[in-house]
N, C-alpha and C positions, 0 to 999 in steps of 0.2 A: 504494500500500500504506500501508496506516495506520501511523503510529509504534508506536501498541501492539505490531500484528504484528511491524514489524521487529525489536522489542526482544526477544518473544518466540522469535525466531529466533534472533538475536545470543546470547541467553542458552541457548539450547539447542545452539547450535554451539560455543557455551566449553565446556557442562558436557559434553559428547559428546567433545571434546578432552580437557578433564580424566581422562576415566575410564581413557584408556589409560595405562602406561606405559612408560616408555625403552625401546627397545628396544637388546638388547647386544650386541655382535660380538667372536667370540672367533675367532683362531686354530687350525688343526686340523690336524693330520697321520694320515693312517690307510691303511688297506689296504680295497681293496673285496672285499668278499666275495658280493654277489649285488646284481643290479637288474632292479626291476619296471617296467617303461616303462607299464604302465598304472595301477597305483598314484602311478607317478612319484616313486621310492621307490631310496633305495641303502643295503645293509645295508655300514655302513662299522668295521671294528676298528678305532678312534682311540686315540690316548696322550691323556692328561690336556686336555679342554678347560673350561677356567674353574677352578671349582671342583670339578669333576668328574674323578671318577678314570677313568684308562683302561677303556675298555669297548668292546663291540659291541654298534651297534644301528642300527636301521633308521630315514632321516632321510628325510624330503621333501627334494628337490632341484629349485632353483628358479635361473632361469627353466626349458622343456624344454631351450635350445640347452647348459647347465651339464651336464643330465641324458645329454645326447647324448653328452658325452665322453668319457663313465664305460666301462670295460670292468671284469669280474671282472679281479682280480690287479693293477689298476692300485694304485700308488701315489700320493696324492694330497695334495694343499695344499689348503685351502680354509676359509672363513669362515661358522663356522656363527653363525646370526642369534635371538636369542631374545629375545621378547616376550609377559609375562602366562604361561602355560602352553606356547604354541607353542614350534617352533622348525623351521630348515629350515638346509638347504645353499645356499650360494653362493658364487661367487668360484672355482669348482673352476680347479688346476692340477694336469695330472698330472705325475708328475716323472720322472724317466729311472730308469730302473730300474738300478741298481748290481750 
């Protein structure tokens, strides 16, 4: 391979690198109130995560075996992940019910 090309490579694997940014992980505590196993989707009520005030909404849950754990009415711990616009569920723990 030619030096040109590789350079042109190297330089297009920085700027492709560059474009993304941080991705942030925040803490979550909620209640599940519905799951789509084909969307791959949990409508979860959370208390405040980031800057974000308490709300209900529907997160992608990531990996499936995360997605599997999930029942309605479960209560849960988990790490929701955001990057650029996205964001998803991960890390789920359900917790004992009180």
């Amino acid at each position: 391979m030619s030096k040109g090309i590789c350079l042109f490579l190297l330089v297009a694997a920085l700027v492709g690198c560059g474009a993304k940014s941080a991705e942030k992980r925040y803490p979550m505590q909620g209640d599940v109130k519905a799951i789509d196993p084909v969307a791959k989707t949990a409508t979860i009520a959370a208390g405040k995560v980031g800057d974000m005030d308490p709300m209900t909404m529907e997160y992608t849950v990531k990996p499936d075996a995360e997605l599997a754990k999930l029942h309605v009415g479960d209560h849960i711990q988990a790490t929701v992940v955001m990057q650029d616009e996205r964001y998803y569920v991960t890390d789920v723990k359900v917790l004992p019910k009180q």
